[in-house]
C-alpha positions as a Python dict, from the first residue, in 0.01 Angstrom:
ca = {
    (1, 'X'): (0, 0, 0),
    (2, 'X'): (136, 335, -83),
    (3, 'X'): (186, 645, 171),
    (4, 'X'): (-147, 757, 166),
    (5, 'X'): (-261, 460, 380),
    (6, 'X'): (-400, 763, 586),
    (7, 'X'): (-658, 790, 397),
    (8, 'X'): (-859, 425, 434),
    (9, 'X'): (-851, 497, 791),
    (10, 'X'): (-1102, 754, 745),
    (11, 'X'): (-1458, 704, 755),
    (12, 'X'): (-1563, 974, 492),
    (13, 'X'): (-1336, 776, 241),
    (14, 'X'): (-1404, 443, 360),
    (15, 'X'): (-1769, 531, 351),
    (16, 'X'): (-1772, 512, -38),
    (17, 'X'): (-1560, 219, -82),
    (18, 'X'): (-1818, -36, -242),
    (19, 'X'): (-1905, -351, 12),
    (20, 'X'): (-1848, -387, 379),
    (21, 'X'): (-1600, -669, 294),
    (22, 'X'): (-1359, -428, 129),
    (23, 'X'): (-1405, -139, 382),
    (24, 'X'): (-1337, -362, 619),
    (25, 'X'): (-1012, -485, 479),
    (26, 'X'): (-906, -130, 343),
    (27, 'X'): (-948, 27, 711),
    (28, 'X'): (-717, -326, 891),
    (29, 'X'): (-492, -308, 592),
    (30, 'X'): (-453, 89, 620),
    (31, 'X'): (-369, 70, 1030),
    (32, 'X'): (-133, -203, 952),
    (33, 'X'): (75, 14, 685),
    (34, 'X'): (96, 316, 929),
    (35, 'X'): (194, 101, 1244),
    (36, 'X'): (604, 151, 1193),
    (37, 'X'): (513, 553, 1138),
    (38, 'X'): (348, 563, 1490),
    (39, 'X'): (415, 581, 1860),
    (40, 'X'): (250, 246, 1869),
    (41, 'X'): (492, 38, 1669),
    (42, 'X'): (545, -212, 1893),
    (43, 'X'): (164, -336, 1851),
    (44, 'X'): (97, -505, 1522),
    (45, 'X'): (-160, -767, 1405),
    (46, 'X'): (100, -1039, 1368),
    (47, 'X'): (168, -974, 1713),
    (48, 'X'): (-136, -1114, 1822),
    (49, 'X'): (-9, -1465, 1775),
    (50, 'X'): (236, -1413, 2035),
    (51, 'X'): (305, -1352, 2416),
    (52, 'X'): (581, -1123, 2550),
    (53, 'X'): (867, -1345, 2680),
    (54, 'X'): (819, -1441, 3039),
    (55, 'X'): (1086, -1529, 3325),
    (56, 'X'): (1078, -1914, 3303),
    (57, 'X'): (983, -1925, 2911),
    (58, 'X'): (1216, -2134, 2721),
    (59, 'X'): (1467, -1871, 2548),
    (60, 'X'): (1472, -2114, 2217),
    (61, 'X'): (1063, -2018, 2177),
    (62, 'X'): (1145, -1667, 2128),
    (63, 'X'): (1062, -1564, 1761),
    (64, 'X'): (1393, -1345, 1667),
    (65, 'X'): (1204, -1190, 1348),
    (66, 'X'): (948, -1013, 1559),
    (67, 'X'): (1237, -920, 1825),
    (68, 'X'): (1401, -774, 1480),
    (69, 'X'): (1122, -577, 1409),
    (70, 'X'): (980, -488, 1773),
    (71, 'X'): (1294, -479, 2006),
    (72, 'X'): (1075, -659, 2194),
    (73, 'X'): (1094, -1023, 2326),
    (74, 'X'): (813, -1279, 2219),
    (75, 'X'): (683, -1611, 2256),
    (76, 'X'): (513, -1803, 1948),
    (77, 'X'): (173, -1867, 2128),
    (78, 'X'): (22, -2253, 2054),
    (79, 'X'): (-336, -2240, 1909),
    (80, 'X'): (-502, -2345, 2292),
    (81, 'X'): (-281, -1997, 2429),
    (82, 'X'): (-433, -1762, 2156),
    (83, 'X'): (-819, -1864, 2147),
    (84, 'X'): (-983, -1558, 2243),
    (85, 'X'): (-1358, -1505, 2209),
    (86, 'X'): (-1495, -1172, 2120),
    (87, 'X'): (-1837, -1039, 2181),
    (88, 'X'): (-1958, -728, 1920),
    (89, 'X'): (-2235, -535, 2063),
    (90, 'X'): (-2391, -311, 1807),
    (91, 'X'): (-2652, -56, 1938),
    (92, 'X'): (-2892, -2, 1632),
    (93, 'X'): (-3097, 193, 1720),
    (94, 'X'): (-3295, 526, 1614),
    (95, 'X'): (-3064, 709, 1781),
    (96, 'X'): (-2810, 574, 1603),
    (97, 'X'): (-2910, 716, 1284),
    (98, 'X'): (-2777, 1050, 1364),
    (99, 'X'): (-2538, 1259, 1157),
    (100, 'X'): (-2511, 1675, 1173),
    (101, 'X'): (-2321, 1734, 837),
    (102, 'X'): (-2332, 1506, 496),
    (103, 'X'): (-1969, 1509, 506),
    (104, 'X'): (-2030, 1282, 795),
    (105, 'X'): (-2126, 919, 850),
    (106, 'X'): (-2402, 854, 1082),
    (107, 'X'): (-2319, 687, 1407),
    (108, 'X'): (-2458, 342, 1304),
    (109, 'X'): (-2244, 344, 949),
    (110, 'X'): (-1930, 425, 1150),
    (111, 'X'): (-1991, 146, 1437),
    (112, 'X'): (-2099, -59, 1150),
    (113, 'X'): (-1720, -5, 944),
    (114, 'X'): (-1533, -8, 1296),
    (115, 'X'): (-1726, -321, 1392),
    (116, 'X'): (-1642, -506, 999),
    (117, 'X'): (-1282, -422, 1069),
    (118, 'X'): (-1260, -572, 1410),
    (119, 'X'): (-1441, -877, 1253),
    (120, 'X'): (-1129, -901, 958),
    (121, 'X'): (-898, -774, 1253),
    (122, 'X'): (-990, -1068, 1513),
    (123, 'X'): (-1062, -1326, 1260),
    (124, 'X'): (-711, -1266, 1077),
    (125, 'X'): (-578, -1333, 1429),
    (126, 'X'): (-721, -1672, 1454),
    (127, 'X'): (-946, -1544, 1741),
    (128, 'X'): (-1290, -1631, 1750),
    (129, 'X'): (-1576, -1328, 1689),
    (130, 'X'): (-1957, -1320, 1715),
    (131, 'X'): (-2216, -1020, 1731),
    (132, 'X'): (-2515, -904, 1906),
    (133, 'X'): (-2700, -616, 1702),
    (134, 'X'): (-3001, -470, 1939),
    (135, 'X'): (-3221, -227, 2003),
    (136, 'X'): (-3495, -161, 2272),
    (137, 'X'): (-3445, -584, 2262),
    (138, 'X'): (-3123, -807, 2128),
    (139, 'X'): (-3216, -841, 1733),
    (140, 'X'): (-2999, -1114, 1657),
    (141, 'X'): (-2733, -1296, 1790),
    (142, 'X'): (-2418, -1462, 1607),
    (143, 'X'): (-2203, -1706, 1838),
    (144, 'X'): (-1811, -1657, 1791),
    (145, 'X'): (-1676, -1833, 1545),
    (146, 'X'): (-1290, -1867, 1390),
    (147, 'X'): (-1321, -2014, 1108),
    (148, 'X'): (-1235, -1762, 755),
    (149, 'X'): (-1603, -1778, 606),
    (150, 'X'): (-1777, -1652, 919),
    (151, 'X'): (-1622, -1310, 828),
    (152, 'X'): (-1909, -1295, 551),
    (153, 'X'): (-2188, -1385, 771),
    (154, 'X'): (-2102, -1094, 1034),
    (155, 'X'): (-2016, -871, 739),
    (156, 'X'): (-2362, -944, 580),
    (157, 'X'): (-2554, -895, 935),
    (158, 'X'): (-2360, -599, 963),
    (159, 'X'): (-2407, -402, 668),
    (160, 'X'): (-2816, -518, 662),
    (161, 'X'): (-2871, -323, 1007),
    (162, 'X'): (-3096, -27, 1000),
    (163, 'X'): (-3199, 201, 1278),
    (164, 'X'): (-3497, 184, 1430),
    (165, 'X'): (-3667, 205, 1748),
    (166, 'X'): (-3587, 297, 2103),
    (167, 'X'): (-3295, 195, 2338),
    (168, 'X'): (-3255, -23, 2601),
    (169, 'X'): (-2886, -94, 2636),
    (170, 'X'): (-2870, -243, 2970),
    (171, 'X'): (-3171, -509, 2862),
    (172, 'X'): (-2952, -669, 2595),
    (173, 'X'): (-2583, -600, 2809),
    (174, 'X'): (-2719, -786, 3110),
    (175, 'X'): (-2876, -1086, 2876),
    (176, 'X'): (-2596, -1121, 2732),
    (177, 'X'): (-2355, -1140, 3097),
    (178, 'X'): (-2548, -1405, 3146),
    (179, 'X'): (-2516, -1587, 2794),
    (180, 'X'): (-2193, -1565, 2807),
    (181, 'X'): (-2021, -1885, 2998),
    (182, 'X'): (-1657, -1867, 2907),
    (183, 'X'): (-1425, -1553, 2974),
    (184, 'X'): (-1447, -1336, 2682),
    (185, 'X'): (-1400, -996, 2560),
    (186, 'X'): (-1697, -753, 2541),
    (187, 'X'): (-1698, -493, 2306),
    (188, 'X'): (-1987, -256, 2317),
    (189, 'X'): (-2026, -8, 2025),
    (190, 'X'): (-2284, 267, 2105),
    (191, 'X'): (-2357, 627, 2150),
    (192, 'X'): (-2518, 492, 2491),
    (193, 'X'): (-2824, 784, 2528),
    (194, 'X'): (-2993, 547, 2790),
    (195, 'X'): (-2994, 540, 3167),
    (196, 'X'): (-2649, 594, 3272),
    (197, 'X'): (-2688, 385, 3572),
    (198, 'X'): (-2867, 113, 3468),
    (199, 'X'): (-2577, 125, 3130),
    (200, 'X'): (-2301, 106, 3400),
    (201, 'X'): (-2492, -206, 3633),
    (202, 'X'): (-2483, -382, 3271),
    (203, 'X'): (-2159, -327, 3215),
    (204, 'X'): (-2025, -414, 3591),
    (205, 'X'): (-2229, -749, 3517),
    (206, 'X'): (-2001, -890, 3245),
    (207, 'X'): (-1687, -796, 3512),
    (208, 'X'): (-1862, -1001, 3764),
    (209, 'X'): (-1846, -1287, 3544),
    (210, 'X'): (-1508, -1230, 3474),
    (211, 'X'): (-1549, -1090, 3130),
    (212, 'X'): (-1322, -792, 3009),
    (213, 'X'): (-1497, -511, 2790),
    (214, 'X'): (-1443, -203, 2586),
    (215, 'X'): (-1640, 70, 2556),
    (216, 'X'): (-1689, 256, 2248),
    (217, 'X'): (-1855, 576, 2312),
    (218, 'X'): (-1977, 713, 1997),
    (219, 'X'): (-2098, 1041, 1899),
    (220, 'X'): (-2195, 1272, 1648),
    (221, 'X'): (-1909, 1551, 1651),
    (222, 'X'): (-2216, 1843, 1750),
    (223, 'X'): (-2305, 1645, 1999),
    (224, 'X'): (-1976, 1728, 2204),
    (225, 'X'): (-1905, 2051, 2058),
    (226, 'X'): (-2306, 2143, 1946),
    (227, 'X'): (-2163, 2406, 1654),
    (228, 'X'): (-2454, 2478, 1542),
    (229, 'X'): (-2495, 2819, 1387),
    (230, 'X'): (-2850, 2890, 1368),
    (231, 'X'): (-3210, 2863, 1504),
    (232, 'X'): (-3262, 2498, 1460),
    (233, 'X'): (-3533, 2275, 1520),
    (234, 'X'): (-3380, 1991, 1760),
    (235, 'X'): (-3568, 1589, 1744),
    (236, 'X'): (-3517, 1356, 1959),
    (237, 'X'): (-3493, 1097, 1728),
    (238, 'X'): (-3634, 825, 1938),
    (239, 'X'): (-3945, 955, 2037),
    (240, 'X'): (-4004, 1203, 1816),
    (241, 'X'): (-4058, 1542, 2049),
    (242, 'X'): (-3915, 1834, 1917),
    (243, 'X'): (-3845, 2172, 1981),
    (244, 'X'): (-3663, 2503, 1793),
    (245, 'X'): (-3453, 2722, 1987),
    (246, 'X'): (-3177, 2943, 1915),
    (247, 'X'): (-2842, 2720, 1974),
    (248, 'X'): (-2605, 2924, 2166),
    (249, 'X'): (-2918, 2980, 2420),
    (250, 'X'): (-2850, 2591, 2569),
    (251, 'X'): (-2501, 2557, 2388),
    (252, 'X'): (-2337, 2542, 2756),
    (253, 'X'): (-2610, 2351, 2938),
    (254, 'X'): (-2598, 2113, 2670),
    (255, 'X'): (-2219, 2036, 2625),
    (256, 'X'): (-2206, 2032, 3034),
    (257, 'X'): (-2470, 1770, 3015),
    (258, 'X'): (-2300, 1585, 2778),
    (259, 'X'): (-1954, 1605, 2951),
    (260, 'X'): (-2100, 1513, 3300),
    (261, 'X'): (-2269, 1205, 3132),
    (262, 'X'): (-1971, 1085, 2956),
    (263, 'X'): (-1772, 1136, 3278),
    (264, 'X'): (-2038, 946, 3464),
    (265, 'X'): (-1988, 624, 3238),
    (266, 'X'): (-1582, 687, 3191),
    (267, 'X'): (-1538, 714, 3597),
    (268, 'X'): (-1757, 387, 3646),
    (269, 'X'): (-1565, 241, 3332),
    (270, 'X'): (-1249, 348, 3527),
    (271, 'X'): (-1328, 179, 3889),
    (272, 'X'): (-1425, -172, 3713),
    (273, 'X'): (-1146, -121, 3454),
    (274, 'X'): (-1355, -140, 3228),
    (275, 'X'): (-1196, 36, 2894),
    (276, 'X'): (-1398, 325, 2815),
    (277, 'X'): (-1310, 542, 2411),
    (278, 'X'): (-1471, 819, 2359),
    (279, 'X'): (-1500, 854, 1939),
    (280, 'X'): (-1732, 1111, 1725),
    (281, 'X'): (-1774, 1019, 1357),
    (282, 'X'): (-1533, 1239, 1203),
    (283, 'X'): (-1228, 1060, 1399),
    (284, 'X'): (-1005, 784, 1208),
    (285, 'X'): (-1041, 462, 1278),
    (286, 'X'): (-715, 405, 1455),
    (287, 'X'): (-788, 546, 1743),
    (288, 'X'): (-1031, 254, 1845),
    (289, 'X'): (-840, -14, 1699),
    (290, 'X'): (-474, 87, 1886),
    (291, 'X'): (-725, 69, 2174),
    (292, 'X'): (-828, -298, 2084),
    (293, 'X'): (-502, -442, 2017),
    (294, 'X'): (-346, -252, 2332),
    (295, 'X'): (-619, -446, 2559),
    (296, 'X'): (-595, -714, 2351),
    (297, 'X'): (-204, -734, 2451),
    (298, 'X'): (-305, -724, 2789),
    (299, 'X'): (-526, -1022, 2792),
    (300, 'X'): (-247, -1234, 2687),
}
């Protein structure tokens, strides 16, 4: 790929690639080609099938090519050491269909690309990947799988999805805690406008069963900064009330509400470490996957 690998990590380009399948691949393939340029080089997706080097690990298991490119010590993981499960949670709801400017994606197309490449991402890794797409209820539900052609099926489920109805995020979170048996990793994708404490018991009910989770707090970018520069009429787009007001007149009650709200979750997030990323749609896609492999790292 040439140096403008920049460019398929954002979603305004990725948006018109043709086919989830390619986006998908265009955004992993992208992050891969700018990890040597970053402050992050020592993550990489071929990584993921190894362990750092331990006190006790048998020096001959050390793989010296990925020392060569890492200055880092590894361990060539067996299959049994590197069989992660991963949970996508997809919040597709009305809410969801959000977007302030054309130039933008709406909040369900970008989870929708960020959750396709962590599908290629995981599946490339040899981990296993299912998803959970929900509303005011869980809409379907795709157990993990690691085998090459389940890519399609999530891919298809995926790019199928379209907003509608109201929220309830801690319904399908908490269903789910209890679905899930083995110790997996949780990854919920949402702009989360619910009940922030009835989010946050959800969320602590996944670390009670010993599952780890990442948050992925998505946003429109006017609903952190709310630029808008004109009387506006303002929908809720779940239940439909409205009302027109001049937008500096609630700019600051607004972005304080939205700041103490995100803070809410992110502090809970924090004292169940519990990752928490705040993203708005106009942010590249690396953020959120640096973010996956780092806890990924961790886990192993």
């Amino acid at each position: 790929m040439s140096n403008d690998y920049r460019k398929y990590l954002e979603p305004e380009f990725v948006s018109k690639l043709k086919g989830m399948e390619l986006r998908a691949r265009m955004v992993v393939e992208g992050f891969i080609a700018g990890m040597h340029k970053s402050p992050y080089h020592g993550f990489s997706v071929e990584f993921a099938e190894h362990r750092q080097y331990m006190p006790g690990d048998n020096i001959r298991d050390i793989d010296w090519k990925v020392y060569a490119k890492s200055d880092r010590y590894y361990i060539k993981q067996y299959e049994e050491e590197t069989n992660l499960k991963a949970y996508l949670l997809l919040d597709c709801s009305k809410s969801m269909a959000y977007r302030s400017d054309e130039k933008f994606s709406t909040k369900l197309d970008y989870a929708g690309m960020l959750s396709g490449a962590l599908s290629y991402m995981l599946l490339r890794q040899r981990d296993a990947v299912g998803l959970v797409t929900f509303d005011e209820k869980m809409r379907r539900y795709i157990p993990p799988r690691s085998k090459t052609g389940h890519l399609h099926m999530l891919l298809n489920e995926i790019a199928k999805q379209e907003p509608s109805l109201e929220t309830d995020i801690s319904a399908t979170l908490h269903e789910m805690a209890e679905r899930i048996k083995r110790r997996g990793l949780v990854i919920l994708m949402s702009d989360l406008l619910d009940d922030a404490e009835k989010i946050i018991s959800g969320l602590k009910h996944f670390r009670y069963n010993n599952h780890e989770v990442i948050v992925f707090h998505i946003l429109d970018p006017r609903e952190r900064d709310f630029a808008f520069p004109r009387e506006a009429i303002f929908k809720d787009m779940e239940t439909g009330e409205e009302i027109t007001t001049l937008p500096y007149q609630i700019k600051k009650d607004f972005k304080d509400q939205v700041e103490s709200f995100s803070e809410e979750i992110a502090t809970a997030c924090r004292q169940s470490n519990i990752d928490y990323i705040p993203i708005d749609t106009s942010m590249s896609f690396d953020k959120a996957l640096y973010a996956f492999l780092s806890k990924r790292e961790r886990l192993f």
